[in-house]
N, C-alpha and C positions, 0 to 999 in steps of 0.2 A: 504494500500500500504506500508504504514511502516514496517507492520511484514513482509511483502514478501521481502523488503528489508535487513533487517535485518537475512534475512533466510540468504542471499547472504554472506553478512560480518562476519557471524558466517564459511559459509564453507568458504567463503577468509580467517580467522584469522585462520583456522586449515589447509591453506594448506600453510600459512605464518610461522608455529609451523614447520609442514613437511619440507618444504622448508632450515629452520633453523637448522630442525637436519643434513639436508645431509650437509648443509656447514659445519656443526660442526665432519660430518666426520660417520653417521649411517650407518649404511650397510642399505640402505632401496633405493636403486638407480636403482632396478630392479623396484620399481613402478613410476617413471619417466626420464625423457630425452632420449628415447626410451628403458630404461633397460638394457642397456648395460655392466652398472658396477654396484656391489655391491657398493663401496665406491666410491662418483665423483671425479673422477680426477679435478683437479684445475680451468681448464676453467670451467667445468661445474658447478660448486661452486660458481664463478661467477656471471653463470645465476642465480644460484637460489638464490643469493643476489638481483640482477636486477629485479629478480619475486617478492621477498617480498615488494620491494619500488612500484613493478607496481599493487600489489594486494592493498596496502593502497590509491592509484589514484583510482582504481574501488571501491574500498569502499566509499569513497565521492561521485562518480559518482549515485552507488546507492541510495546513503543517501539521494542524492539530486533530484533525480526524483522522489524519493517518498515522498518528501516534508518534510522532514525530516531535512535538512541542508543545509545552502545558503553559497560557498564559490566560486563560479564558474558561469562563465555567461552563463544563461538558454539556451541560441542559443548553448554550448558549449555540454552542457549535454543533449540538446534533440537530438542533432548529434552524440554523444559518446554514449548513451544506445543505437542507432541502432549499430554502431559500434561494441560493447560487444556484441549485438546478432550475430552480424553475428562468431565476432572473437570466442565465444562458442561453437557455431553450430559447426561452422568450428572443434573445440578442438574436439566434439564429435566424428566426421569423424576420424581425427587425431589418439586418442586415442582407436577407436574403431579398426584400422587396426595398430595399434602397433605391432612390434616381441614380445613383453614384455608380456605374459603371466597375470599374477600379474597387470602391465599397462592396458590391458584392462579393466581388472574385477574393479579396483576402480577407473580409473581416467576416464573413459568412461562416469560412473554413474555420476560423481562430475560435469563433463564440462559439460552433461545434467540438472543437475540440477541448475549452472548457466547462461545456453542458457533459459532455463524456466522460473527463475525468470527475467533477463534482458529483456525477450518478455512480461511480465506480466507487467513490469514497463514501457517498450517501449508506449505499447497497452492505459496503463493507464491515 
């Protein structure tokens, strides 16, 4: 269960990387917030500060259903990995009917693959 989690925090830390360029101003904003801008405008810089801090919470959440990391009370994280599942699934939905071109093709795959590990570690 470890490495399945770890699979998770490896794609969390590269979309925490992604995340960090577009605040830092990449043209790379056609692969998310529906792909609307090359470069995010401000608000949406923002978010993708707010995603980085919320991708480091799901990292511990993982860490810690896979037995891996004690910092959160287990009633907490066996109700937050159902939650990550649904909240992924749901991303795959999301990202799969994006205007965004570019948005479906990677972030489609990425919110699948942590809808899959979160049910792996749910199940587990």
């Amino acid at each position: 269960m470890i490495l399945i989690a770890v699979v998770g925090v490896v794609v969390l830390a590269a979309l925490a990387v992604f995340q960090l360029a577009l605040v830092g101003g990449a043209p790379l904003g056609r692969f998310a917030w529906g792909g609307q801008h090359d470069v995010l405008p401000a608000r949406l810089r923002v978010g993708s500060v707010v995603s980085i801090a919320i991708y480091g919470v799901v990292a511990v959440v993982l860490l810690q259903a896979a037995g891996a990391y004690r910092a959160l009370p287990r009633g907490l994280v066996d109700v937050g990995i159902w939650v990550l599942t649904g909240y992924f699934a749901l991303g795959v939905a999301l990202n799969a009917i994006s205007r965004s071109r570019p948005e479906r093709l990677v972030m489609t795959p990425v919110a699948l693959v942590l809808a899959v590990v979160c049910l792996v570690l749910a199940l587990g």
